[in-house]
N, CA, C and O of each residue as an XYZ file, in Angstrom:
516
protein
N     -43.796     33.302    -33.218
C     -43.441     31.941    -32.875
C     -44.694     31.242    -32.360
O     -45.302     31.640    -31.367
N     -45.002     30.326    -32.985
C     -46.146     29.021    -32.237
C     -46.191     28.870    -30.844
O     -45.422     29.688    -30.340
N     -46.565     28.415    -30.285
C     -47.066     27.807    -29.048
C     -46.391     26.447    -28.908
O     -46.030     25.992    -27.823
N     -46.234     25.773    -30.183
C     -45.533     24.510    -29.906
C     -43.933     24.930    -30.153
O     -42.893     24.303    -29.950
N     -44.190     26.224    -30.663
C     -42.607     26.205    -31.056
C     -41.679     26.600    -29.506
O     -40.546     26.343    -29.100
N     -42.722     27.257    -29.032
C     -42.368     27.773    -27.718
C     -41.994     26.890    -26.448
O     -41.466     27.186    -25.375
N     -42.481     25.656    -26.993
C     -42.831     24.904    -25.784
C     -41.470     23.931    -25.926
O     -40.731     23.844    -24.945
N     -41.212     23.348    -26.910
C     -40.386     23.285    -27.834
C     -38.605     23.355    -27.473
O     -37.715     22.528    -27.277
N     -38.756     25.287    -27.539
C     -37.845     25.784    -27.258
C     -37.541     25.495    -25.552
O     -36.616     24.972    -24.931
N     -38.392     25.914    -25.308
C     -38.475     25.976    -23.038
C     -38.337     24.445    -22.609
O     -38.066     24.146    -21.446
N     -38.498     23.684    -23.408
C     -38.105     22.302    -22.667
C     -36.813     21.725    -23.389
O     -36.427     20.655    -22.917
N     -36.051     22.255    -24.482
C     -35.061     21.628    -24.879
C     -33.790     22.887    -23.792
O     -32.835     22.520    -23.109
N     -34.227     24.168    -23.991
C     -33.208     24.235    -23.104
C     -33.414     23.934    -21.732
O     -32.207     23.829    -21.515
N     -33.907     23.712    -20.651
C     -34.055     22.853    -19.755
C     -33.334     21.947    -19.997
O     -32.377     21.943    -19.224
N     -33.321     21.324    -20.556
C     -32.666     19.566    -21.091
C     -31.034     20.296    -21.429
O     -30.100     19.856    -20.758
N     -30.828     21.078    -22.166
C     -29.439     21.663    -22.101
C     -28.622     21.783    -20.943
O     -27.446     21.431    -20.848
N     -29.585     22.492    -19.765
C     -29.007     22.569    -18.211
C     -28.825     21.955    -17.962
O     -27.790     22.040    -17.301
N     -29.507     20.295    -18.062
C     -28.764     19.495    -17.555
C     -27.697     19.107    -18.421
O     -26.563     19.017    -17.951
N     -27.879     18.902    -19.436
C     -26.439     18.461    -20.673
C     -25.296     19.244    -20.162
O     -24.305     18.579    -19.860
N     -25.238     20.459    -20.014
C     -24.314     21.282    -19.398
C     -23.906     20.834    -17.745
O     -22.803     20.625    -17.238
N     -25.148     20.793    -17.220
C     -24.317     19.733    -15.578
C     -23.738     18.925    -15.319
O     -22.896     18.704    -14.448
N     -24.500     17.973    -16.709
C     -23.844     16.154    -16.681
C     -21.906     16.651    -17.321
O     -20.887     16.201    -16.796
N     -21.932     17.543    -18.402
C     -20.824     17.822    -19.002
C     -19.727     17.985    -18.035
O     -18.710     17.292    -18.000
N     -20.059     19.082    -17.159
C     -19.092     19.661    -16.411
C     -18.822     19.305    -14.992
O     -17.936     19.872    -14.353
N     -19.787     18.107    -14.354
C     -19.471     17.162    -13.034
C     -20.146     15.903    -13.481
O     -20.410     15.274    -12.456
N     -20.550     15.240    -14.546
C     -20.417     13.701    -14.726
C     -21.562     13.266    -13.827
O     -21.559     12.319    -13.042
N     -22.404     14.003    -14.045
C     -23.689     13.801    -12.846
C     -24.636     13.843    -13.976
O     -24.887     14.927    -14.503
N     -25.099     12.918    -14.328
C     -26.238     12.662    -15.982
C     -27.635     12.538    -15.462
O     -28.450     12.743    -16.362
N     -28.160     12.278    -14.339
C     -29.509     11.771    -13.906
C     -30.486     12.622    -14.433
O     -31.454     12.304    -15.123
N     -29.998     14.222    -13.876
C     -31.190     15.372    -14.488
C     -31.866     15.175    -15.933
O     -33.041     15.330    -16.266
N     -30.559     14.718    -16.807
C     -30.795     14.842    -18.152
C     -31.355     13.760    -18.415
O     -32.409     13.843    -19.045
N     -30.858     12.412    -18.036
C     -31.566     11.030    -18.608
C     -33.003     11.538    -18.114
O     -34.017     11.286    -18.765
N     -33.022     12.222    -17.000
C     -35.016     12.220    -16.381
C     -35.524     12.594    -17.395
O     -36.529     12.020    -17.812
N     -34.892     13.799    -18.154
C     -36.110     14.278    -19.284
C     -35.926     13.624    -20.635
O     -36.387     14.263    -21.581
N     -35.353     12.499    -20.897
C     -35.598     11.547    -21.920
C     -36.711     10.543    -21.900
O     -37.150     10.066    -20.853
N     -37.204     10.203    -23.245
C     -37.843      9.399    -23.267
C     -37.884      7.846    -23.274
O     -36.811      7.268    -23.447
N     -38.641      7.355    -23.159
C     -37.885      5.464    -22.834
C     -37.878      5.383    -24.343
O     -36.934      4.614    -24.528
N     -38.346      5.702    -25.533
C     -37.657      5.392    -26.815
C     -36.703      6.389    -27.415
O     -36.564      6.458    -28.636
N     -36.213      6.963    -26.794
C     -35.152      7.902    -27.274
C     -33.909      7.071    -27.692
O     -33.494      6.052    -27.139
N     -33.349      7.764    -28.875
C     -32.757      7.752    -29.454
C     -31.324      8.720    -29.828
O     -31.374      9.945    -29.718
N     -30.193      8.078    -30.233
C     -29.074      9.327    -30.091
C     -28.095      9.091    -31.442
O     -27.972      7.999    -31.998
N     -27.590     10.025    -31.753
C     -26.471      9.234    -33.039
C     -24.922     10.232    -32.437
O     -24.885     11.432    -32.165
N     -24.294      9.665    -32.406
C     -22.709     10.114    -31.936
C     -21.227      9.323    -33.366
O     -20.941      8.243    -33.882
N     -20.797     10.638    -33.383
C     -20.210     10.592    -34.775
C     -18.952      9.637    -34.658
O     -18.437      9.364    -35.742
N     -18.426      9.138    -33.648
C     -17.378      8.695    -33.588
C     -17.179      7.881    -32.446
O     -17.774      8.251    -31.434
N     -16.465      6.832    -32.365
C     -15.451      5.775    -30.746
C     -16.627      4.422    -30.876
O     -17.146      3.759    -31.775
N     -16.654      4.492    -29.613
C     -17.258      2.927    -29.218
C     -18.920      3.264    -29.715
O     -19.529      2.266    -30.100
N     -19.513      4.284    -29.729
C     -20.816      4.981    -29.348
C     -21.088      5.475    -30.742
O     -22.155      6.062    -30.924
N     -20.205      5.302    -31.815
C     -20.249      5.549    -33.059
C     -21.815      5.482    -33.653
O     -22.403      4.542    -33.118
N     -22.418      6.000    -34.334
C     -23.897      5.308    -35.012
C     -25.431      5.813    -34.222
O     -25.526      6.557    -33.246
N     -26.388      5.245    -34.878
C     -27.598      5.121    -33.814
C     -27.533      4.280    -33.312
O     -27.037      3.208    -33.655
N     -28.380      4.792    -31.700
C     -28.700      3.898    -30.658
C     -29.871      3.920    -30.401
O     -30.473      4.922    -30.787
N     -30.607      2.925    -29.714
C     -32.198      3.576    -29.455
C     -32.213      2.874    -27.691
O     -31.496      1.963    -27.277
N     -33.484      3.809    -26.756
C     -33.493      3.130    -26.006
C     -32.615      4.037    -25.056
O     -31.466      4.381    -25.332
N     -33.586      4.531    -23.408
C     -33.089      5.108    -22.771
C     -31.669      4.408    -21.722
O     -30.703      4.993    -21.234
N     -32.044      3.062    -21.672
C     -30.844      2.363    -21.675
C     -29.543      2.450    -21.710
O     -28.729      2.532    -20.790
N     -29.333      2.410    -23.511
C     -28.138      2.350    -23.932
C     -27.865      4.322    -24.143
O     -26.886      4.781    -24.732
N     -28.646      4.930    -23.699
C     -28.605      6.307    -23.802
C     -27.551      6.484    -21.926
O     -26.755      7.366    -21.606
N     -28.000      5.333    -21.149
C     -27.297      5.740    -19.652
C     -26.045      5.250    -19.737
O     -25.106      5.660    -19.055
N     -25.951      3.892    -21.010
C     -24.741      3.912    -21.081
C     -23.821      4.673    -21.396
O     -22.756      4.907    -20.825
N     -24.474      5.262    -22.806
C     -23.524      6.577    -23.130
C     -22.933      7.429    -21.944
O     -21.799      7.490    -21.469
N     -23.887      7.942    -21.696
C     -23.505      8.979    -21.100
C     -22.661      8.521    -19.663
O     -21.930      9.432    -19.276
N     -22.630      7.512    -18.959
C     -22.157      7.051    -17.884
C     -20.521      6.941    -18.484
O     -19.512      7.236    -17.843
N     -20.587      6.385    -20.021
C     -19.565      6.476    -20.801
C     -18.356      8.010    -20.759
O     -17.188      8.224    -20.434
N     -19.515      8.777    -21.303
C     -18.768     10.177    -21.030
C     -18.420     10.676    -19.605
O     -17.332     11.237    -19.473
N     -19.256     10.528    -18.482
C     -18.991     10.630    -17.090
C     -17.097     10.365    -16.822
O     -16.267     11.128    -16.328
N     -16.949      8.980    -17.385
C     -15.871      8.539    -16.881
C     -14.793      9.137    -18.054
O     -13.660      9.356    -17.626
N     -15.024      9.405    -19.409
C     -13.721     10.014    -20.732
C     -13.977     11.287    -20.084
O     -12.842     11.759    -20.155
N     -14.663     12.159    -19.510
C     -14.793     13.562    -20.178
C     -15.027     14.455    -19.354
O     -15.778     13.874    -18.571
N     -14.911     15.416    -19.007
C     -15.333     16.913    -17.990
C     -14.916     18.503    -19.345
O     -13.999     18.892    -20.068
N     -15.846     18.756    -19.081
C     -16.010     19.967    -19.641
C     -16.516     21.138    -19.292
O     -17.508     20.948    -18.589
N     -16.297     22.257    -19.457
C     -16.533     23.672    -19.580
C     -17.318     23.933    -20.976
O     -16.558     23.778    -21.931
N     -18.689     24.302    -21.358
C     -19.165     25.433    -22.491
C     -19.674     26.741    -22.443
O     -20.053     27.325    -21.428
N     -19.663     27.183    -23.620
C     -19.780     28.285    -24.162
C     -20.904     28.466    -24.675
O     -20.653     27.771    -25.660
N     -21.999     28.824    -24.870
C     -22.879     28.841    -25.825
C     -22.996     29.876    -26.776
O     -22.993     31.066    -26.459
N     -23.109     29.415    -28.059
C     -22.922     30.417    -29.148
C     -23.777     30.766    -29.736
O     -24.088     31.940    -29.935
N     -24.616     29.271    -30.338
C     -25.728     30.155    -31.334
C     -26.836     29.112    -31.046
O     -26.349     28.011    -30.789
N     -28.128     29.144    -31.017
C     -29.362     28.148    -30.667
C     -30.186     28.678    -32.219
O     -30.309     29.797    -32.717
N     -30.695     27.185    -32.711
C     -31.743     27.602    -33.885
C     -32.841     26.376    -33.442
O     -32.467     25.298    -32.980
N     -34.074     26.693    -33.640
C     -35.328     25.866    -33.740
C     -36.096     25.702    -34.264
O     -36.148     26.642    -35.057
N     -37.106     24.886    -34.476
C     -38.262     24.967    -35.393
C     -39.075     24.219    -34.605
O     -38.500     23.772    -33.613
N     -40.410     23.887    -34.733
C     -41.598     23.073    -33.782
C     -41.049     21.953    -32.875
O     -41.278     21.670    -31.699
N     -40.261     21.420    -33.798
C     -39.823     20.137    -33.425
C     -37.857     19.634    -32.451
O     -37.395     18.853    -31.619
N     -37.452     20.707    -33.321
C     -36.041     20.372    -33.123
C     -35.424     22.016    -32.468
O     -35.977     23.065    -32.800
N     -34.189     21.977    -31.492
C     -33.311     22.663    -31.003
C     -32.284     22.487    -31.577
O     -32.173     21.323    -31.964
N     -31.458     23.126    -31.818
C     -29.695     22.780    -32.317
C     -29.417     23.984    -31.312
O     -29.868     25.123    -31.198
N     -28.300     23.080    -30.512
C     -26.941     23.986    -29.979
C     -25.743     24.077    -29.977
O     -24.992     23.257    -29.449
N     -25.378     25.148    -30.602
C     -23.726     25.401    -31.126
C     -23.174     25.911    -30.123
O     -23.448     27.034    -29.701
N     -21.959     24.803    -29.409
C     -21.523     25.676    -28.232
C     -19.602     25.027    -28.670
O     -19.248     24.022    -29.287
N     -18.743     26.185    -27.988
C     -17.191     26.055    -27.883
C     -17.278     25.030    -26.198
O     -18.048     25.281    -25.271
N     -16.604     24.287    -26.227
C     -16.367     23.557    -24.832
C     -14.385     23.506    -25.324
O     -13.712     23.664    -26.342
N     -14.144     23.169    -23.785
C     -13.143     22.948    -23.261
C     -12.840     22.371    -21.874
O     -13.445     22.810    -20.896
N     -11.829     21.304    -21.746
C     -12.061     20.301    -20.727
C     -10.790     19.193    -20.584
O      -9.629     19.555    -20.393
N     -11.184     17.866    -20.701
C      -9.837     17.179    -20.516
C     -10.786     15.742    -21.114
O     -11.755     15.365    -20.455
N     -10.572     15.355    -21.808
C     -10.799     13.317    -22.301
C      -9.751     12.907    -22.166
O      -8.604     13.279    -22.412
N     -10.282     11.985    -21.692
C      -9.534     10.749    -20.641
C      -7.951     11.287    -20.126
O      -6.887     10.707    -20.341
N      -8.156     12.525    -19.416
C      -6.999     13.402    -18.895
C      -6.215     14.128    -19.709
O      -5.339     14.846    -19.228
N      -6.386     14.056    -20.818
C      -5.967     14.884    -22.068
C      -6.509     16.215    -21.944
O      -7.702     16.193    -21.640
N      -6.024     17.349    -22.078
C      -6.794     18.727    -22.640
C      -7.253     18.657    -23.602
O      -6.727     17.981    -24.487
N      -8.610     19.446    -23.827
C      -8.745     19.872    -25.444
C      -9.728     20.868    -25.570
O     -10.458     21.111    -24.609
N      -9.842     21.470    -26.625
C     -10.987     22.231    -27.071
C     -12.055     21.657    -28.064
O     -11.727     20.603    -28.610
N     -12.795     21.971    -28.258
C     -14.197     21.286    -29.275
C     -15.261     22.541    -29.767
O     -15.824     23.469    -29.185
N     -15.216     22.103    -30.977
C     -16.489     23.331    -31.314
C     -17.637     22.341    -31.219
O     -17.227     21.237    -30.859
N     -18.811     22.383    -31.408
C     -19.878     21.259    -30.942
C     -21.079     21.346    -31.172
O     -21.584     22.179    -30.419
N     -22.149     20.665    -32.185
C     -23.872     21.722    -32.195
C     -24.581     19.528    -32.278
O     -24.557     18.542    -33.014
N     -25.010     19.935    -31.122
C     -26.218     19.067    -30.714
C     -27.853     19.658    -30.914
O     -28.390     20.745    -30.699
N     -28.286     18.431    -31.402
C     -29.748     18.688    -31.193
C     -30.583     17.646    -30.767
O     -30.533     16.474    -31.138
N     -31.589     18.309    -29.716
C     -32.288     17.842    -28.983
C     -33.945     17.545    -29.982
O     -34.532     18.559    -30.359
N     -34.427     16.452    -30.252
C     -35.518     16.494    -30.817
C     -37.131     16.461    -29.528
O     -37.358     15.802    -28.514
N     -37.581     17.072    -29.960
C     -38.585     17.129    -28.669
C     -40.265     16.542    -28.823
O     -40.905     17.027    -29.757
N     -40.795     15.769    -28.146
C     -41.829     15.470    -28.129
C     -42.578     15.469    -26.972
O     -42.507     14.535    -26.174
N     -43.494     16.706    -26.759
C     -44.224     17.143    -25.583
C     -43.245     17.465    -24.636
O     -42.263     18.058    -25.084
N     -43.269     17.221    -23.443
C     -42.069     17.510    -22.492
C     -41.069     17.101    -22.268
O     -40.573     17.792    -21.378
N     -40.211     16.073    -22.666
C     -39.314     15.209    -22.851
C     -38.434     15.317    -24.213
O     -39.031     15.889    -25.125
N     -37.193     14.893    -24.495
C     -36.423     14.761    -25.233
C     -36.644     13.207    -26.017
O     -36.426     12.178    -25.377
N     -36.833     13.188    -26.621
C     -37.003     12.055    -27.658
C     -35.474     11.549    -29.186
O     -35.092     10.871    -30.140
N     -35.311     12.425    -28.383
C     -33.716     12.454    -30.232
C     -32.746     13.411    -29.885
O     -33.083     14.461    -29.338
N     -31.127     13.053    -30.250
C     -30.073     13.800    -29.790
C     -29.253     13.439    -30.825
O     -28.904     12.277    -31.034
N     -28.921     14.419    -31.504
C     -27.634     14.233    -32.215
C     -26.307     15.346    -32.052
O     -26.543     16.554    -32.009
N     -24.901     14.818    -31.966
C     -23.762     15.261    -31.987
C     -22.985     15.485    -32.956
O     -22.697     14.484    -33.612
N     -22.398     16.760    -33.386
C     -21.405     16.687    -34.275
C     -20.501     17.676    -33.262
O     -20.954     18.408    -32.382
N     -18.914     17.465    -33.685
C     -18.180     17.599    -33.420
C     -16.687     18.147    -34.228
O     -16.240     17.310    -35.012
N     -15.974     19.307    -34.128
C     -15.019     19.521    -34.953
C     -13.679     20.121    -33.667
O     -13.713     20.926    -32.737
N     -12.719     19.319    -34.195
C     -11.604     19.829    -32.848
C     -10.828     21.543    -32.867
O     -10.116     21.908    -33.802
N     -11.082     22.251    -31.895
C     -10.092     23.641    -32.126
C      -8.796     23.363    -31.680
O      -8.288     24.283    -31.038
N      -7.961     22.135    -31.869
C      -6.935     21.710    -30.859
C      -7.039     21.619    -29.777
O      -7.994     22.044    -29.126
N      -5.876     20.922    -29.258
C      -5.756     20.703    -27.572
C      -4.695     21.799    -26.797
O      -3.640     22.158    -27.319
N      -5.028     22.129    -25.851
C      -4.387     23.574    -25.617
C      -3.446     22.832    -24.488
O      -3.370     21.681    -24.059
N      -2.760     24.090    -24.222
C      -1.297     23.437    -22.887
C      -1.552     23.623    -21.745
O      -0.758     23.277    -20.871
């Protein structure tokens, strides 16, 4: 593995810990810190549908999810290359007081120490009782 690939890897999961903090107490600050002011995000679906650019509308998001969402994950499988992280994780939790389960693989795009690019996909395992 490279040196950049390494570096790469060690700062996107960092950035996961917090994705995983903000997830599971709605506390986003850690994670917006390691974004960049042109970062960018694409989210597959709702109000947040599309690309966004701009650490900004990135606090909106997520201030967004703070208030729909609390979750529990799993982590399953991590793949990388110089540039990009993907993480495949099972979560489970409650939107907007609803239960549910989610299978889930985000990726973090990375430039030097910071997060620069995030994308979400999403597939439902049902909502449990």
């Amino acid at each position: 593995m490279s040196q950049q690939s390494e570096n790469t890897l060690k700062v996107a999961h960092q950035a996961f810990e917090h994705f995983q903090h903000g997830l599971a107490t709605g506390e986003w600050n850690q994670f917006l810190d390691v974004l960049t002011e042109d970062f960018s995000f694409w989210f597959p679906i709702g109000k947040y549908h599309g690309l966004h650019q701009g650490k900004e509308k990135a606090r909106e998001f997520f201030q967004y999810i703070a208030e729909s969402l609390r979750g529990e994950l799993i982590l399953e499988h991590v793949t990388s290359n110089e540039t990009t992280v993907v993480f495949e994780f099972r979560d489970e939790g409650t939107l907007f007081g609803e239960l549910y389960k989610n299978r889930v693989a985000v990726s973090f795009d990375v430039r030097g120490d910071k997060i620069c690019g995030y994308r979400e996909y999403f597939g439902s395992d049902g909502k449990s009782n």
